[in-house]
C-alpha positions in Angstrom: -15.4 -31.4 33.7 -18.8 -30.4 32.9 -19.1 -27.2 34.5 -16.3 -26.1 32.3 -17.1 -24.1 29.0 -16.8 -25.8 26.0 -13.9 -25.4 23.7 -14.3 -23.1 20.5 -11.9 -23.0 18.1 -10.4 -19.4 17.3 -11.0 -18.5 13.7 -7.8 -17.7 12.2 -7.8 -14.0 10.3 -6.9 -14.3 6.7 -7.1 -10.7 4.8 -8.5 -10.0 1.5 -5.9 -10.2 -0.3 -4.8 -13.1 -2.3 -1.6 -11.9 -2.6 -0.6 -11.4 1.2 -2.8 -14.4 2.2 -1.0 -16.2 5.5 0.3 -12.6 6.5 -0.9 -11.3 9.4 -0.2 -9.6 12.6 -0.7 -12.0 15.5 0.9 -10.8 19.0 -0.2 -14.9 20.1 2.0 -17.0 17.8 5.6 -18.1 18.7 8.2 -16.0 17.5 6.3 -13.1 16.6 9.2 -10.8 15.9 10.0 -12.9 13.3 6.5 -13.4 11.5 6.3 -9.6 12.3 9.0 -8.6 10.1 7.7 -10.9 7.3 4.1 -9.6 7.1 6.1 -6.0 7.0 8.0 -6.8 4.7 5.7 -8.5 2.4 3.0 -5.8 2.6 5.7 -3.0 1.7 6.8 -5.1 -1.3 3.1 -5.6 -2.3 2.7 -1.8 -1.8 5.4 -0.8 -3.7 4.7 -3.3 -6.3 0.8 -2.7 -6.8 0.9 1.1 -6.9 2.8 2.5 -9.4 3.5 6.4 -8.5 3.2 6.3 -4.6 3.8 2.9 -3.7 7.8 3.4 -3.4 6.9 6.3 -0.5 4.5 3.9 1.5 7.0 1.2 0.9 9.7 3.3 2.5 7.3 4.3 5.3 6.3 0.8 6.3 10.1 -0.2 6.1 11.7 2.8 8.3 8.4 3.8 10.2 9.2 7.4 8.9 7.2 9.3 6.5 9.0 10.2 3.7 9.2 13.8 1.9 6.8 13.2 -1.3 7.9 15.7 -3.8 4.4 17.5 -5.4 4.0 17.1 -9.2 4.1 20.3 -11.5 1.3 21.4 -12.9 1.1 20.8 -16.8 2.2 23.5 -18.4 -0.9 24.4 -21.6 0.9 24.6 -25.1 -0.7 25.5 -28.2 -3.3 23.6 -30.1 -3.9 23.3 -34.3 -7.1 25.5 -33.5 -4.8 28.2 -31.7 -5.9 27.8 -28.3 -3.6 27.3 -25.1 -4.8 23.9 -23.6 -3.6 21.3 -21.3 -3.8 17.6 -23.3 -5.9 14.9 -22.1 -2.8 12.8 -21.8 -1.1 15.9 -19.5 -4.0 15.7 -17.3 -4.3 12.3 -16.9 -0.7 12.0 -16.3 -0.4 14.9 -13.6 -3.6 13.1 -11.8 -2.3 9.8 -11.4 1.2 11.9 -9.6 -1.3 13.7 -7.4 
């Protein structure tokens, strides 16, 4: 028929990421419940894999829909140096900045 438009193929979306690459939400493919709990389930394991302190909470969250109570990190506590100064270590800081 030649007053009809011409037929473009849709361009399937593919992420960025290698890892999660044929996992995508699509509310046109045949049973989509099932390919929806597959991308959900492999982006929480990806999550919780790739992100060491709070990938376990978004993990949880994508899994149960509910956000979960995230406990906050103390604060390092300073202890004494060799020069006799009260000071937080470089290791203490970077450690209580990766838990924030």
């Amino acid at each position: 028929n030649p007053s009809s438009k011409p037929h473009i193929p849709r361009e399937h979306f593919q992420g960025r990421c290698e890892d999660l690459k044929g996992y995508t939400y699509d509310v046109v493919i045949m049973k989509g419940g099932m390919a929806y709990t597959r991308t959900t389930e492999e982006i929480a394991r990806h999550v919780g894999g790739k992100y060491n302190q709070i990938g376990t909470y978004i993990r949880a969250a994508l899994l149960t829909l509910k956000i979960p109570a995230v406990p906050q990190p103390t604060s390092p506590a300073p202890t004494m140096t060799e020069k006799g100064k009260n000071e937080i270590s470089k290791i203490q800081r970077d450690i209580y900045k990766e838990q924030i």
